[in-house]
C-alpha positions in Angstrom: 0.0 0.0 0.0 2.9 2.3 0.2 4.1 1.4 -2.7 0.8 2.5 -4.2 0.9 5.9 -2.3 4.4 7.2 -3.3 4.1 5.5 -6.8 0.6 8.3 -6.9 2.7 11.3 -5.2 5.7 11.2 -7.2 2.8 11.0 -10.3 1.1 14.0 -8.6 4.6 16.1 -8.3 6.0 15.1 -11.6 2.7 16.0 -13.5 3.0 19.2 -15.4 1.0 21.9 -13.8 -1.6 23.7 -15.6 -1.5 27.2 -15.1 -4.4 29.1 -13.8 -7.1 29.8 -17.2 -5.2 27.0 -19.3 -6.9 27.5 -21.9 -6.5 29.8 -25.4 -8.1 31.0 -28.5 -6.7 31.2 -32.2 -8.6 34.1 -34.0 -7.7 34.0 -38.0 -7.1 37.6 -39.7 -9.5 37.8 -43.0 -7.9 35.4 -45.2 -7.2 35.3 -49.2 -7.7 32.5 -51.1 -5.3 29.8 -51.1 -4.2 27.7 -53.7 -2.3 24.7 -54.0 1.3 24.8 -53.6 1.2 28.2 -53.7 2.3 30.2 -50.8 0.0 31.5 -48.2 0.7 34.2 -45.2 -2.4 34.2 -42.8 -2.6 36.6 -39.4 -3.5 35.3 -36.9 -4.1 36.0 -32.6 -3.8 33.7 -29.6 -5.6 34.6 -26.9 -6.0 33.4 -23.4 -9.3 33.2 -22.2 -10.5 34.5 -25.9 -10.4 37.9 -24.9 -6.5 39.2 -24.0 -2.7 38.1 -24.4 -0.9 35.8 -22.4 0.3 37.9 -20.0 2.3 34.7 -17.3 5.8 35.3 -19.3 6.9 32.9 -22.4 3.9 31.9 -24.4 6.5 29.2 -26.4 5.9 28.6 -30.7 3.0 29.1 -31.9 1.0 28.4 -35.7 -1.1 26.5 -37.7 -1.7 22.7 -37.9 -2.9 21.1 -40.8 -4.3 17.8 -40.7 -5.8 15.7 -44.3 -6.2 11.8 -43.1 -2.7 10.8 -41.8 -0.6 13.8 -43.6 0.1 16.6 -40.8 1.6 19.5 -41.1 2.8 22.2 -38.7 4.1 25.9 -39.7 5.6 27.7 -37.0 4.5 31.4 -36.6 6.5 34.7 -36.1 5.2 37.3 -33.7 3.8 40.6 -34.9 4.1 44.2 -33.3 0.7 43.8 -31.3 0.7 41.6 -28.3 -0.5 38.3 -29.1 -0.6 38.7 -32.8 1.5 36.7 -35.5 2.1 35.5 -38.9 2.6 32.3 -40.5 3.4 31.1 -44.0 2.6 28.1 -45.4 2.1 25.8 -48.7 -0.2 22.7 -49.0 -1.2 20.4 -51.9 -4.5 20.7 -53.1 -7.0 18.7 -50.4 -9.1 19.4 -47.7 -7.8 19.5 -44.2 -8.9 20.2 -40.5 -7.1 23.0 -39.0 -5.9 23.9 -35.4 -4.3 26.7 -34.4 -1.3 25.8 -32.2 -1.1 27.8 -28.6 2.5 27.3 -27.0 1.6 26.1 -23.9 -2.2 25.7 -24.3 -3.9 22.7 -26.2 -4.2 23.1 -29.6 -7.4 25.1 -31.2 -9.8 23.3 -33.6 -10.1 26.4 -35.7 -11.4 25.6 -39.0 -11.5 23.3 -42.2 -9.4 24.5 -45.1 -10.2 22.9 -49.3 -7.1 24.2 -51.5 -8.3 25.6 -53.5 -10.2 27.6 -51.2 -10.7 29.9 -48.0 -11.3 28.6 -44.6 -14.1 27.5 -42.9 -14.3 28.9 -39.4 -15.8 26.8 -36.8 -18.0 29.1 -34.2 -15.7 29.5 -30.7 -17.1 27.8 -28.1 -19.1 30.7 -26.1 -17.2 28.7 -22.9 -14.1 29.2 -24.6 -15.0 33.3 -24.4 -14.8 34.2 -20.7 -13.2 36.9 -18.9 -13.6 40.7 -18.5 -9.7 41.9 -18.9 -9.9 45.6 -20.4 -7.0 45.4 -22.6 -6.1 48.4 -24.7 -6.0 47.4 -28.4 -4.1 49.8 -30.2 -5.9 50.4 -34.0 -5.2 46.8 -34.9 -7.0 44.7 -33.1 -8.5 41.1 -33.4 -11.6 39.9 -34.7 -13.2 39.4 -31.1 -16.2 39.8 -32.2 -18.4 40.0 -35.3 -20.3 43.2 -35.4 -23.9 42.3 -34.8 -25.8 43.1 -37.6 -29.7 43.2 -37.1 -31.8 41.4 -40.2 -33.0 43.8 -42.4 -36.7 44.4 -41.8 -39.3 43.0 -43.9 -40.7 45.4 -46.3 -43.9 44.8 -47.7 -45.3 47.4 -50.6 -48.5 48.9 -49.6 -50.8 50.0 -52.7 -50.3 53.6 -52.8 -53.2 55.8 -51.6 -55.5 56.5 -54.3 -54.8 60.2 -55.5 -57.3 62.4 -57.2 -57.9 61.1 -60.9 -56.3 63.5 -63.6 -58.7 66.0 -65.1 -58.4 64.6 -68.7 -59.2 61.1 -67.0 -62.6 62.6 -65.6 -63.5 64.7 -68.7 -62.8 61.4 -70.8 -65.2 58.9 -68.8 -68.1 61.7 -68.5 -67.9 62.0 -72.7 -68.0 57.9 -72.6 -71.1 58.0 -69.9 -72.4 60.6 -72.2 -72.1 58.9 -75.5 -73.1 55.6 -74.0 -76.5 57.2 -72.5 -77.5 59.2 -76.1 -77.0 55.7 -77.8 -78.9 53.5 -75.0 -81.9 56.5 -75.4 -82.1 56.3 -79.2 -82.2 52.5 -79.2 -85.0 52.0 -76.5 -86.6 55.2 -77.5 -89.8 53.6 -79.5 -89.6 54.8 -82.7 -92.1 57.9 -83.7 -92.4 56.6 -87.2 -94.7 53.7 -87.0 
């Protein structure tokens, strides 16, 4: 039995310890088509939390995974001037792959599903993955935190427009038809004086 309960507190001590909010989010800049073998520069952000930079010291490499059956593929990002922000360049064959974005210390991201040719496909975050309240000061780049909430545009139905007053001519024309048609009715059920 002590075997058993140093065996389970040298596990305990030797585990890696997750830091406090161990968790991240990878945020894609707008992205350009990509095409095979060609190569590709996407923006990117990690974000702890989904809402600020890591602020406990190194982050470590960061970038984007690709992953199409049992071919992987990893491109290594390079930091940008704005906290948390980077860059990464990359080439694939044409296919379809699942994305991640790699976080340094934190778990990978599933971000998205890429077809070359093609654009990616954003998976929604997580709204569990979004948590905190950390007022950081974006300077005039900034990541894509949020979509701007766009209301649907209202549904406009076409009334009948309001009957105006009938044009003179209109008027003057059906009382010379009423007219015309009452002198013919008359002469035709008039009986005739002749007879």
């Amino acid at each position: 039995m002590r075997i058993l309960a140093l065996i389970c507190a040298f596990l305990l001590i030797s585990a890696p310890t997750a830091h406090a909010g161990g968790w991240a989010v990878t945020y894609l800049d707008p992205v350009p088509s990509i095409e095979p073998s060609a190569t590709g520069t996407v923006g990117y952000w990690v974000l702890q939390h989904g809402t600020h930079p890591f602020t406990g010291g190194d982050l470590g490499k960061t970038g984007l995974r690709f992953r199409s059956g049992t071919d992987e593929r990893v491109f290594t990002g390079v930091p940008l001037g704005q906290p948390a922000h980077y860059a990464v360049t990359f080439s694939l064959p044409a296919g379809s792959y699942e994305v991640f974005g790699v976080q340094g210390m934190f778990a990978d991201h599933p971000l998205a599903t890429l077809t070359v040719p093609g654009t990616f496909q954003i998976k929604p975050v997580d709204s569990q993955m979004v948590q905190g309240t950390m007022d950081w000061k974006w300077s005039d780049i900034a990541p894509p935190l949020k979509k701007p909430e766009v209301a649907p545009a209202a549904a406009v139905v076409p009334s009948e427009p309001e009957p105006g007053p009938a044009p003179v001519w209109l008027v003057g024309l059906v009382v010379l038809t009423a007219a015309g048609l009452f002198v013919v009715l008359r002469k035709r059920l008039r009986p005739s004086a002749r007879r």
